[in-house]
LUMLO-594637 format. One record per residue (C-alpha): x, y, z; residue in three letters. Coordinates in steps of 0.5 Angstrom, whole numbers, plus 500, padded with zeros to 3 digits. Example, Ala and Ser with C-alpha at 12.3 -4.5 7.8 and 13.67 -1.06 7.14 Angstrom:
REM residues 2
@u->525	v->491	w->516	guse->Ala;
@u->527	v->498	w->514	guse->Ser;
REM end
This chain:
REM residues 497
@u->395	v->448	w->814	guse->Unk;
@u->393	v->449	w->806	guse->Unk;
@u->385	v->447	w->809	guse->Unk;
@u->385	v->453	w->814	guse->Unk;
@u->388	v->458	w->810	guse->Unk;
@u->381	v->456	w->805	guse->Unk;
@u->377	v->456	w->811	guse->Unk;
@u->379	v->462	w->813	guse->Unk;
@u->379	v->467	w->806	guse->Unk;
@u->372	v->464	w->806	guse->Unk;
@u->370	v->466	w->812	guse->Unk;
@u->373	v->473	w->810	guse->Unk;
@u->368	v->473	w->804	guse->Unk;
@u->362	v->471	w->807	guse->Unk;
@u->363	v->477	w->812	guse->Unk;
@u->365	v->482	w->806	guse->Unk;
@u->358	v->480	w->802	guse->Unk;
@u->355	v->481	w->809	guse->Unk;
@u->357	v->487	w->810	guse->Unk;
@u->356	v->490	w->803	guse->Unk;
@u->349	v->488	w->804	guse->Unk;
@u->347	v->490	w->809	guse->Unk;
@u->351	v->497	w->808	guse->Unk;
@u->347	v->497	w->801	guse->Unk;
@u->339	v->496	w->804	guse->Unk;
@u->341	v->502	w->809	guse->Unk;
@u->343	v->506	w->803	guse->Unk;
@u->337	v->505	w->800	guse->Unk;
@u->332	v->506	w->806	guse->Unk;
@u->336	v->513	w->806	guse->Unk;
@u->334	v->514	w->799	guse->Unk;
@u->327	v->511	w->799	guse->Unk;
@u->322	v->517	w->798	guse->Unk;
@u->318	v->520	w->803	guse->Unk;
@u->311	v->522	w->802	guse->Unk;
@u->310	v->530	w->801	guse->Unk;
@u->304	v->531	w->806	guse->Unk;
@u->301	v->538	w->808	guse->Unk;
@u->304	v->539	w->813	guse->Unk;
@u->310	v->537	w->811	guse->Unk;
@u->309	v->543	w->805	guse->Unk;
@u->306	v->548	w->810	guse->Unk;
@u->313	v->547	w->814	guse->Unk;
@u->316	v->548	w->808	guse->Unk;
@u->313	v->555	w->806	guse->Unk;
@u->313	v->557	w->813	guse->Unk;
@u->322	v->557	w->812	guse->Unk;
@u->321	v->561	w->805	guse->Unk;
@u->316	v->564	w->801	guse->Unk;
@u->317	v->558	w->795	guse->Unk;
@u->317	v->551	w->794	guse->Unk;
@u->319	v->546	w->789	guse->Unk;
@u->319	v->539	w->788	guse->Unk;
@u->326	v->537	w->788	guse->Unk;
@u->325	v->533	w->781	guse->Unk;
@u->322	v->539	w->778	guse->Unk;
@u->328	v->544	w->781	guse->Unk;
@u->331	v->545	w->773	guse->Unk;
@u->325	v->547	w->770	guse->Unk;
@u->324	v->551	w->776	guse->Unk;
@u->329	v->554	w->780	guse->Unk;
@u->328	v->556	w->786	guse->Unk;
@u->331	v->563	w->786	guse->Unk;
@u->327	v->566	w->780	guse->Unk;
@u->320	v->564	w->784	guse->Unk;
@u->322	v->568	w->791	guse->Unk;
@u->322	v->574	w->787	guse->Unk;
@u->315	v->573	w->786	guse->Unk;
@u->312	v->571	w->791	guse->Unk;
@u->317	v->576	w->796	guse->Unk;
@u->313	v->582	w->790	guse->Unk;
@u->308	v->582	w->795	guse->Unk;
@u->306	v->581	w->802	guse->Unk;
@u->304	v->574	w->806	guse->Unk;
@u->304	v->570	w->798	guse->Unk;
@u->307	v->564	w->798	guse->Unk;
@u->308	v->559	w->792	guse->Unk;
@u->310	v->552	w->791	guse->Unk;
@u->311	v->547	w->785	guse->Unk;
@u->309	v->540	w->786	guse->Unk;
@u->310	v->533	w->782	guse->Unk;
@u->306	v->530	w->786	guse->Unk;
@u->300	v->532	w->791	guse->Unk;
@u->300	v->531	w->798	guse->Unk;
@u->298	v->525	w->801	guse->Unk;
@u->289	v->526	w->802	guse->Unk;
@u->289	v->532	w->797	guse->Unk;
@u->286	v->531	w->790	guse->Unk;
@u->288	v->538	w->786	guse->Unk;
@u->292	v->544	w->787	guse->Unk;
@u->286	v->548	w->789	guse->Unk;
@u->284	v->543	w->796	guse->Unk;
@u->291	v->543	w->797	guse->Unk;
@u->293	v->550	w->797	guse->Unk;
@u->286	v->550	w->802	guse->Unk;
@u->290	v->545	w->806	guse->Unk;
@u->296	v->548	w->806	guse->Unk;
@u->293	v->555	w->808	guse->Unk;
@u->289	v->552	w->814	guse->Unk;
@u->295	v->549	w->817	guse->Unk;
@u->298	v->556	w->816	guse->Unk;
@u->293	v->560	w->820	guse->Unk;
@u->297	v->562	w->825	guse->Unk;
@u->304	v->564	w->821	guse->Unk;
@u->307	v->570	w->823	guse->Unk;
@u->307	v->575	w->819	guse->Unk;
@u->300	v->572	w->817	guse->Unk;
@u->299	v->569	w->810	guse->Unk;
@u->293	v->573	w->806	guse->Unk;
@u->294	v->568	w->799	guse->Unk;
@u->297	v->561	w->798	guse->Unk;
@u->299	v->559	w->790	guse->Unk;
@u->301	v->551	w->787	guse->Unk;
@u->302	v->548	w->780	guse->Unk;
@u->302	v->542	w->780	guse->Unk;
@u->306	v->539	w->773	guse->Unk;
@u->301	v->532	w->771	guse->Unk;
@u->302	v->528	w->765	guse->Unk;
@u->297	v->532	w->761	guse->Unk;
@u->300	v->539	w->763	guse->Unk;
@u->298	v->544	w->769	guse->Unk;
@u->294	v->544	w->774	guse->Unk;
@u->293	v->551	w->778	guse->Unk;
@u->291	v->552	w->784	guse->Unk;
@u->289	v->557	w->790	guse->Unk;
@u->287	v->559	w->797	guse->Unk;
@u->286	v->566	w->799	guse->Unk;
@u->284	v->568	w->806	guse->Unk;
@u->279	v->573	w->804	guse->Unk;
@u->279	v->576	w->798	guse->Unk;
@u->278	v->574	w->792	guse->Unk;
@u->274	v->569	w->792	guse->Unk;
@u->274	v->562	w->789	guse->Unk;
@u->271	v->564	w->782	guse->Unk;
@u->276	v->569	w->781	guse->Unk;
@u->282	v->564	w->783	guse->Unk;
@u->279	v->559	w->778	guse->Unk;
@u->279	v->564	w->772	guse->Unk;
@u->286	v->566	w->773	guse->Unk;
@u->288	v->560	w->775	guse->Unk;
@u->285	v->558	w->768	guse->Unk;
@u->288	v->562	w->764	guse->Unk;
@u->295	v->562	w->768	guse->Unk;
@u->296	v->554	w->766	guse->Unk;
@u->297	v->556	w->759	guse->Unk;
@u->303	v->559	w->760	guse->Unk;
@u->309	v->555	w->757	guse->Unk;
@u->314	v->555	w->762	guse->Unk;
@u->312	v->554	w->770	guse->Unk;
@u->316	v->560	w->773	guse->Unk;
@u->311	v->564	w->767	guse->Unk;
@u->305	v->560	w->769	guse->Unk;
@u->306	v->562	w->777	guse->Unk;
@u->307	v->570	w->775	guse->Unk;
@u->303	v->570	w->772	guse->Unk;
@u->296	v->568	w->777	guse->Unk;
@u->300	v->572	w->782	guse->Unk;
@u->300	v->578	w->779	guse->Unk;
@u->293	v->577	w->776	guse->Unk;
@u->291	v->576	w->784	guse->Unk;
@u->294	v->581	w->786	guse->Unk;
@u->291	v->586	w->782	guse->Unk;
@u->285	v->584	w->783	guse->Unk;
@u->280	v->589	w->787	guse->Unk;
@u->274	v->588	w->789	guse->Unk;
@u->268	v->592	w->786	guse->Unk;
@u->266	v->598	w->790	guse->Unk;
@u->260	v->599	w->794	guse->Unk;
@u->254	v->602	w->790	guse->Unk;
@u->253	v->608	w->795	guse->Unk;
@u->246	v->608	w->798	guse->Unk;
@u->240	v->615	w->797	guse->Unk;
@u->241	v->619	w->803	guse->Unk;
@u->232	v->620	w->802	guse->Unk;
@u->230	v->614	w->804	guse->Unk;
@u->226	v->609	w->799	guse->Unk;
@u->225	v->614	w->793	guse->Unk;
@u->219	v->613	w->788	guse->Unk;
@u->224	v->609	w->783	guse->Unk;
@u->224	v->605	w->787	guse->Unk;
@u->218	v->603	w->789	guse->Unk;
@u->216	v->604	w->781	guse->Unk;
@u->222	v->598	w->780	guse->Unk;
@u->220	v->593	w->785	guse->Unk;
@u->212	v->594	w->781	guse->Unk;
@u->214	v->592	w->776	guse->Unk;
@u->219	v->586	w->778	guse->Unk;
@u->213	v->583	w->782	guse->Unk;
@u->208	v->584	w->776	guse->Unk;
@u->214	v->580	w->771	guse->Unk;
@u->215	v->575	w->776	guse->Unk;
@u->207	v->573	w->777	guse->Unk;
@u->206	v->574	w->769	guse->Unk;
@u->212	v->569	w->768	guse->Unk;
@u->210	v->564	w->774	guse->Unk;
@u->202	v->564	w->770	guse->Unk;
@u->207	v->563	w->763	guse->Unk;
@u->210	v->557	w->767	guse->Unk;
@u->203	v->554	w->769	guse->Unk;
@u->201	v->554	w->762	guse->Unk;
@u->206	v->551	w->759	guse->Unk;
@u->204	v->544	w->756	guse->Unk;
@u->204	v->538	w->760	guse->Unk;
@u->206	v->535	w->754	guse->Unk;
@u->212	v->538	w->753	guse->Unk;
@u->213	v->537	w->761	guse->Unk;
@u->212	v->530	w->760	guse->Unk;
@u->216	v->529	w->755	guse->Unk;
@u->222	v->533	w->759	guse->Unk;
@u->229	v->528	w->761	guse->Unk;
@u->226	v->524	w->768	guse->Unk;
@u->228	v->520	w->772	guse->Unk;
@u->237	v->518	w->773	guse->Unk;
@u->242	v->516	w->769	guse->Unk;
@u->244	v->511	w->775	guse->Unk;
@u->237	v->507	w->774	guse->Unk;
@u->237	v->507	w->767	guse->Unk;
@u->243	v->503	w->767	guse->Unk;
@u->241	v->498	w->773	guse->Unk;
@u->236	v->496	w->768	guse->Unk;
@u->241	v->496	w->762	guse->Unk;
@u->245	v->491	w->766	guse->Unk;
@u->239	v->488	w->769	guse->Unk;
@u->237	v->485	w->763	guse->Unk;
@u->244	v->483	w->760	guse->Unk;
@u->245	v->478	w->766	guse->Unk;
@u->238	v->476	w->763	guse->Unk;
@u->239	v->475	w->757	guse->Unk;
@u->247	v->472	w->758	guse->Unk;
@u->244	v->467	w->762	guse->Unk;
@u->238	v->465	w->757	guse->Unk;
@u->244	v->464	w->752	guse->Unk;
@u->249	v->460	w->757	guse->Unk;
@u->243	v->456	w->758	guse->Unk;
@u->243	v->453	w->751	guse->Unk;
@u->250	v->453	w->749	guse->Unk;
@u->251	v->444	w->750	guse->Unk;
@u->244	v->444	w->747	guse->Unk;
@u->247	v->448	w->740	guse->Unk;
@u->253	v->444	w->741	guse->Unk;
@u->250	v->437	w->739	guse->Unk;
@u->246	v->441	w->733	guse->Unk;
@u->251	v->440	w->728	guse->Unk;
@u->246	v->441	w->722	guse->Unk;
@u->243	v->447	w->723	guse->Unk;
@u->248	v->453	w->721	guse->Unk;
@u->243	v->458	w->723	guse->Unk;
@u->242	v->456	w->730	guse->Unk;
@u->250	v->457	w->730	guse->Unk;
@u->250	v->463	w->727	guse->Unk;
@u->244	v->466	w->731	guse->Unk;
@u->248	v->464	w->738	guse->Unk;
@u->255	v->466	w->736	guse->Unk;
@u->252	v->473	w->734	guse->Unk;
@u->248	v->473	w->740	guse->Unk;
@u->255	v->471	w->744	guse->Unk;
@u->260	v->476	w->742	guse->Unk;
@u->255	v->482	w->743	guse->Unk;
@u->252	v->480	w->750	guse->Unk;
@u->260	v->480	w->751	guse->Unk;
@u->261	v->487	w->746	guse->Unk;
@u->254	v->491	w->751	guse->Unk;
@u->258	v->489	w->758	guse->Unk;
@u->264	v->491	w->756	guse->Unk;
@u->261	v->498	w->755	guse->Unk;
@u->256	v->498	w->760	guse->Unk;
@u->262	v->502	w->765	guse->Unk;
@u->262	v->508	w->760	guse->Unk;
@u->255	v->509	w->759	guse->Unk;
@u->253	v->516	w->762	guse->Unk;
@u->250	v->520	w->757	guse->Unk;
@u->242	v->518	w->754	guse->Unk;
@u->245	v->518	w->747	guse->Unk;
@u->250	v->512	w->750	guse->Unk;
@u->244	v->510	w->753	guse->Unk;
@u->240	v->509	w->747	guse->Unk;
@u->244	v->505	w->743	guse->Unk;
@u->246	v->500	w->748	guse->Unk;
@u->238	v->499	w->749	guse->Unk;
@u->238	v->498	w->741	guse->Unk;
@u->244	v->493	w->741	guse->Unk;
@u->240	v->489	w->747	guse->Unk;
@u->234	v->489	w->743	guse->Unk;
@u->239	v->486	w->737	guse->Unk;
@u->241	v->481	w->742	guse->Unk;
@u->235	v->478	w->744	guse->Unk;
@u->233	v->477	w->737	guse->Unk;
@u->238	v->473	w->737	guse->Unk;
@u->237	v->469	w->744	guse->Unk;
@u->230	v->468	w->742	guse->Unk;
@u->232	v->466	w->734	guse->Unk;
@u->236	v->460	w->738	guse->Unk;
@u->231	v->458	w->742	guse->Unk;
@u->225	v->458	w->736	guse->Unk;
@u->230	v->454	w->732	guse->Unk;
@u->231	v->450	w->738	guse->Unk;
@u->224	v->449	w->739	guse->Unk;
@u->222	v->448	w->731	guse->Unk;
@u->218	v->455	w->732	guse->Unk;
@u->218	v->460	w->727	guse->Unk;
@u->223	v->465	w->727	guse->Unk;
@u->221	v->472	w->730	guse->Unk;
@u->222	v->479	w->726	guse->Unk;
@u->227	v->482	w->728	guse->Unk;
@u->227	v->489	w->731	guse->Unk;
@u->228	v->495	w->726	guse->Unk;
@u->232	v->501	w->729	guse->Unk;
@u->227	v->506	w->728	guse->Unk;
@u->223	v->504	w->734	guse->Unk;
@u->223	v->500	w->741	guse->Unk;
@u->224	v->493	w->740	guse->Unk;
@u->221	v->491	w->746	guse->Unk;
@u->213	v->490	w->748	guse->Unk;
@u->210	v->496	w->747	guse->Unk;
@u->206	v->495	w->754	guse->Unk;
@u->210	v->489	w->758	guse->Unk;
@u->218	v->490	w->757	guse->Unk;
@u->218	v->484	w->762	guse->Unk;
@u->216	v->480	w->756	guse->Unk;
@u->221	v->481	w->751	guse->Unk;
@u->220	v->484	w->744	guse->Unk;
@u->214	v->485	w->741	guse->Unk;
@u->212	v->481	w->735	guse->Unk;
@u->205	v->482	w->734	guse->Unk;
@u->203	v->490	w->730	guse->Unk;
@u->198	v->493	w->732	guse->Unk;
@u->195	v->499	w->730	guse->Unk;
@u->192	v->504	w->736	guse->Unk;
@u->189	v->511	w->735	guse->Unk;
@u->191	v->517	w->740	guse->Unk;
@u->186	v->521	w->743	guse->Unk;
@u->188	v->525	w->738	guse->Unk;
@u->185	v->521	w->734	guse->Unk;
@u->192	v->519	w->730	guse->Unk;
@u->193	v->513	w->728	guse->Unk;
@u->200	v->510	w->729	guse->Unk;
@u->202	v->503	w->729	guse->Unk;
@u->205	v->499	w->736	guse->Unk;
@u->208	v->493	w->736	guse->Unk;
@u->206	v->488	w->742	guse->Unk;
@u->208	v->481	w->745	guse->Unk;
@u->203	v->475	w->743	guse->Unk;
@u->201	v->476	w->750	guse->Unk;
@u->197	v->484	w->749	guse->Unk;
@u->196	v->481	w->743	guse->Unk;
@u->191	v->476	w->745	guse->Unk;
@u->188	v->481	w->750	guse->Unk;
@u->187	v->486	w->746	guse->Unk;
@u->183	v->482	w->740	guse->Unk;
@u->180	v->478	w->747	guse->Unk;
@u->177	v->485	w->750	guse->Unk;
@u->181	v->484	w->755	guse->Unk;
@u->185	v->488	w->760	guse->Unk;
@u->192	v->489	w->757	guse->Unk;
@u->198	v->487	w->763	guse->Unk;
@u->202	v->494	w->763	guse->Unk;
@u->210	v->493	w->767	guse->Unk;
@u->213	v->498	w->770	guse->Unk;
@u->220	v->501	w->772	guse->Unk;
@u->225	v->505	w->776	guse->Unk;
@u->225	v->512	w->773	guse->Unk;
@u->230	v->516	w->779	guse->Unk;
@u->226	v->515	w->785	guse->Unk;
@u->219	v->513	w->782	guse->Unk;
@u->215	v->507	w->779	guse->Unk;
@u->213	v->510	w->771	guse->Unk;
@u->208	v->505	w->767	guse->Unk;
@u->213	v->502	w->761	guse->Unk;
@u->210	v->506	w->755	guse->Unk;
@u->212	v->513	w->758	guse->Unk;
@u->218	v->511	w->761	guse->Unk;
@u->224	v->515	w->757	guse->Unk;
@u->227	v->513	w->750	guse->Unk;
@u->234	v->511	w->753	guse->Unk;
@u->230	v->505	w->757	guse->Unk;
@u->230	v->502	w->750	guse->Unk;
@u->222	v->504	w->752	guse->Unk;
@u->216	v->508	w->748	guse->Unk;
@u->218	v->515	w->752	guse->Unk;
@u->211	v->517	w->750	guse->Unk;
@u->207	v->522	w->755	guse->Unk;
@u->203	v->521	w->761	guse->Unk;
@u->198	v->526	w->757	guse->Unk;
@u->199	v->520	w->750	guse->Unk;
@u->196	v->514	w->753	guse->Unk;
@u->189	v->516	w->756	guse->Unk;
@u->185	v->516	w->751	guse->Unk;
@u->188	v->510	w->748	guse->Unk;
@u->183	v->506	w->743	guse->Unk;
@u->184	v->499	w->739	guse->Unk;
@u->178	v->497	w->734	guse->Unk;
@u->173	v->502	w->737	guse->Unk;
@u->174	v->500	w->744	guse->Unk;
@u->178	v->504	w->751	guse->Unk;
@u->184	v->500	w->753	guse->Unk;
@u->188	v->505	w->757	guse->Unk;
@u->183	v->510	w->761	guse->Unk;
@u->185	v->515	w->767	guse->Unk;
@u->189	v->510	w->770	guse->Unk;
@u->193	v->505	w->767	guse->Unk;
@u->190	v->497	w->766	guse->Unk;
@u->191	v->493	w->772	guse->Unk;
@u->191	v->486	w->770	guse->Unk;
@u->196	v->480	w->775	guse->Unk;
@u->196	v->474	w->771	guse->Unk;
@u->198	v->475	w->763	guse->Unk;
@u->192	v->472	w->758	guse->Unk;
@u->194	v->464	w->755	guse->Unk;
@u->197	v->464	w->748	guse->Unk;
@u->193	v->460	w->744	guse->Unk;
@u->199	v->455	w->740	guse->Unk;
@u->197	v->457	w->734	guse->Unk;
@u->199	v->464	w->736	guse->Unk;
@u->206	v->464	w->733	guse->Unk;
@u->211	v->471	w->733	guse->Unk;
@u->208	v->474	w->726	guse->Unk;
@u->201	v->473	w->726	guse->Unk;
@u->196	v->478	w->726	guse->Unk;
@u->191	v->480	w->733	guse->Unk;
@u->185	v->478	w->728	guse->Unk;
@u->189	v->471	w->728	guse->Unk;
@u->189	v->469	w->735	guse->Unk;
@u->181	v->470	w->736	guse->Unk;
@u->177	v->465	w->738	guse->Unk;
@u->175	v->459	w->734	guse->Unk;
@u->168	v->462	w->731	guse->Unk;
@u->168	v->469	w->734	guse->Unk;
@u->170	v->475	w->729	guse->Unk;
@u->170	v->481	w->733	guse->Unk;
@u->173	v->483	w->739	guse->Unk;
@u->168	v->481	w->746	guse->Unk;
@u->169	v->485	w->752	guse->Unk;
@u->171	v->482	w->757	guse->Unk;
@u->168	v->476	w->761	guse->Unk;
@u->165	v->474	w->754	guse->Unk;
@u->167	v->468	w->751	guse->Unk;
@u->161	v->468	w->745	guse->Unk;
@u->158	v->473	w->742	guse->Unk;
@u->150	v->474	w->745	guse->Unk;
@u->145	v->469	w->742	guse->Unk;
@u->139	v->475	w->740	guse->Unk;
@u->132	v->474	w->741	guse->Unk;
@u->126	v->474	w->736	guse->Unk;
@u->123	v->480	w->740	guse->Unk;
@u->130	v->484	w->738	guse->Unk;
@u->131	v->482	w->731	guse->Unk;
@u->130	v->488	w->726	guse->Unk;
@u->124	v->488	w->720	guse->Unk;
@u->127	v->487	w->715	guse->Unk;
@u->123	v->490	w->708	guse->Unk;
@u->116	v->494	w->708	guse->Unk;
@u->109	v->492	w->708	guse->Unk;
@u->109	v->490	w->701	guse->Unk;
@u->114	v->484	w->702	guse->Unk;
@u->108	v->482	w->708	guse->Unk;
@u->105	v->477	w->702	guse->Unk;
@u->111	v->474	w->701	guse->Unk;
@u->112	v->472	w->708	guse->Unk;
@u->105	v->468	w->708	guse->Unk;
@u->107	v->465	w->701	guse->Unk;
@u->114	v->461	w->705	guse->Unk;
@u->110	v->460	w->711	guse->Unk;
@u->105	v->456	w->708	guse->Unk;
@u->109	v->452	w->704	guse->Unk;
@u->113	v->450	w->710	guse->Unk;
@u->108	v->448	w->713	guse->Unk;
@u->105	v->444	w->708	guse->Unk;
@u->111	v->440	w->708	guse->Unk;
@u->111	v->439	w->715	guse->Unk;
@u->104	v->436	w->715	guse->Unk;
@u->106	v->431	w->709	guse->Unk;
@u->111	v->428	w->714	guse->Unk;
@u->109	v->422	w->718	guse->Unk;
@u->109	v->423	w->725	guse->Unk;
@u->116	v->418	w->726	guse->Unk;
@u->120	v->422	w->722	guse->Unk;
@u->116	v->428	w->726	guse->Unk;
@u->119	v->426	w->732	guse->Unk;
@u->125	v->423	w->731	guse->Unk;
@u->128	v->430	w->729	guse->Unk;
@u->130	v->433	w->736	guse->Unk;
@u->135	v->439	w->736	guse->Unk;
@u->139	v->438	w->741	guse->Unk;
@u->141	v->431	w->738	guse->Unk;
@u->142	v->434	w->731	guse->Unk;
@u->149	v->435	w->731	guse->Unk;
@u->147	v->439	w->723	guse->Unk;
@u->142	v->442	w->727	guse->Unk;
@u->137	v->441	w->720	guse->Unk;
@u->130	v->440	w->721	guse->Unk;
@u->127	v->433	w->718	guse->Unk;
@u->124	v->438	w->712	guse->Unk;
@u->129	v->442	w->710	guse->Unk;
@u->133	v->435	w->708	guse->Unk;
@u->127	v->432	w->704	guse->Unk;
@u->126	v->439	w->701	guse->Unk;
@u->134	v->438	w->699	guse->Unk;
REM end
């Protein structure tokens, strides 16, 4: 008997949580929010003049925002905390509402919505003909500095409401008249001296104008930190079984943390000034990934960029930092100082063309030295470069050099030499290209060298020369053959010496 009555006030329990359950999950589905949408809020504002968001009412109450919007004929107004669902600001929202509230009766001439975000008002609206959105937008501007909401709503109604638009200007009775005639003149005549103004500005200002996008610039930013990431990655088990060597840790630690540093910043890059100093950082990163690679490679250490140039090859960016200075004349015939891979260096000591890259500037490809500063690139003009001269020579004519495959570095051209040092054994100028050694000259082409008073001399060492030729025997005549002679010394300068 004691059994069921416990299996019976159990049986009663479990029915009771039951019921409080399910009673508690409809009283939160009744509870649950739903979101304001514009039709919802037209509906709203077509059963009275104002709205406002229940969370909001005692900041607002409703009763002091129906005198404002009753004060004048087809006004509406509503304060939301949040905006309905597919509008992104007050203004698009007040648009909706009104769209959706052309067919009101009586019509609706003007709908006003502050909308009360965590940084303080956004006012917003719609008018159906005057004014127009320019004057909203000022008066919306200036009615969200009010403290209080209801102050803030009066205040843009009452500045819409007073707004009249300007009267037409009245036209002459008399048709077209001498005056204005005497005006379009000279209208026409401004505007052909400025259009001639505008032909004669210099290309080199024109040049040197912002090209291209932002957008682009920052693929080639990105572009180039994937590269270096994966360069760096590629030596991290390598630099861990380095344990002797400090600075090969500190060159790939440094080089990790601000490859790290750059992509973390690389969202929020937007301005060429942002842009700039992500093209320095970079350029301060290679140098760090190129460090690790030459100690790894019992290399020298290259020089590091100075920020107050681009640390990048002068003509080849796909090359990497320029290691080699060179000096170049303008075609102004101004020196200035460059710094290119060993690569150009070896063309340009060579005589050879040089291996130019280009870029994605906005929707054009631009050659490397004249593409912008916030590339981390050169930003000199299109007018800058031809012209360009190294060692008395051309190297940049009316057209860009045009070379496919880069020149082959000599092994003892490391980073840091100068372009006199990567020259051909035994040739001390720079040879055009094809050349391998300079031209043997003939005798024909050899200048005279004195005047007609050292003639007498000449004949003297002559009839020396051949009187020591003649005391020698034929076998050592013969045995003397030139292309054999490895000194290249005739038998008888030998016995002279």
């Amino acid at each position: 008997m004691r059994l069921r009555r416990v299996v019976a006030l159990g049986t009663l329990i479990a029915i009771a949580l039951t019921v409080a359950n399910a009673e508690a999950k409809t009283k939160a589905k009744k509870h649950k929010p739903v979101p304001l949408t514009v039709a919802g809020l037209a509906a709203k504002l077509t059963i009275g003049y104002a709205y406002v968001d229940p969370k909001l009412a005692r900041r607002a109450p409703l009763q002091t925002l129906q005198p404002i919007a009753t004060a004048h004929a087809g006004y509406r107004v509503a304060i939301l905390g949040t905006l309905p669902t597919g509008t992104v600001s007050a203004q698009t929202a007040a648009f909706a509402a009104l769209a959706r509230l052309s067919k009101a009766t009586p019509p609706i001439s003007f709908v006003a919505i502050i909308h009360v975000t965590a940084t303080g008002l956004d006012v917003g609206g719609a008018a159906r003909t005057t004014p127009n959105p320019l004057v909203i937008s000022d008066a919306a501007r200036a009615a969200a500095k009010n403290a209080t909401l209801p102050g803030a709503m009066k205040a843009f109604v009452d500045a819409i409401a007073r707004y009249r638009p300007p009267a037409p200007t009245p036209k002459e009775s008399g048709g077209v008249g001498l005056v204005t005639w005497i005006v379009g003149g000279v209208a026409i005549l401004l505007a052909g001296l400025a259009s001639m103004r505008l032909r004669k500005v210099s290309r080199e200002r024109r040049s040197r104008a912002r090209v291209g996008s932002i957008g682009t610039a920052r693929t080639f930013h990105l572009a180039r930190l994937d590269g270096l990431s994966a360069r760096h990655a590629a030596k991290v088990g390598v630099v861990g079984e380095q344990n002797e060597s400090p600075a090969l840790h500190a060159h790939h630690e440094t080089a990790g943390a601000k490859l790290v540093a750059i992509r973390r910043q690389m969202a929020g890059l937007f301005s060429p000034r942002e842009l700039r100093t992500c093209a320095l950082e970079l350029d301060a990163a290679e140098w760090h990934v190129q460090c690790t690679e030459a100690i790894l490679a019992d290399a020298t250490v290259p020089p590091e960029p100075r920020g107050d140039r681009p640390g990048l090859c002068f003509f080849t960016h796909e090359h990497g930092l320029g290691t080699v200075e060179v000096e170049v004349k303008r075609p102004d015939a101004s020196l200035v100082t460059i710094w290119v891979c060993p690569e150009n260096a070896v063309a340009l000591a060579r005589g050879e063309e040089l291996l130019v890259s280009t870029v994605h500037v906005g929707g054009r490809r631009v050659p490397w030295p004249a593409a912008p500063t916030y590339y981390g690139a050169p930003g000199w003009g299109s007018d800058e470069l031809p012209g360009l001269e190294h060692g008395g020579r051309e190297i940049w004519g009316r057209r860009a050099p045009a070379r496919e495959l880069p020149p082959e570095v000599p092994p003892e051209s490391v980073p840091g030499t100068r372009a006199s040092d990567v020259l051909p054994p035994g040739v001390w100028t720079p040879l055009p290209p094809g050349v391998s050694a300079p031209p043997v000259p003939l005798d024909a082409q050899l200048p005279i060298v004195g005047t007609t008073q050292d003639f007498p001399l000449f004949e003297e060492l002559e009839n020396e020369i051949t009187a020591e030729h003649a005391a020698l025997t034929p076998d050592e005549t013969r045995a003397y053959d030139p292309l054999a002679d490895d000194d290249h010394v005739p038998p008888w300068e030998r016995a002279s010496s």
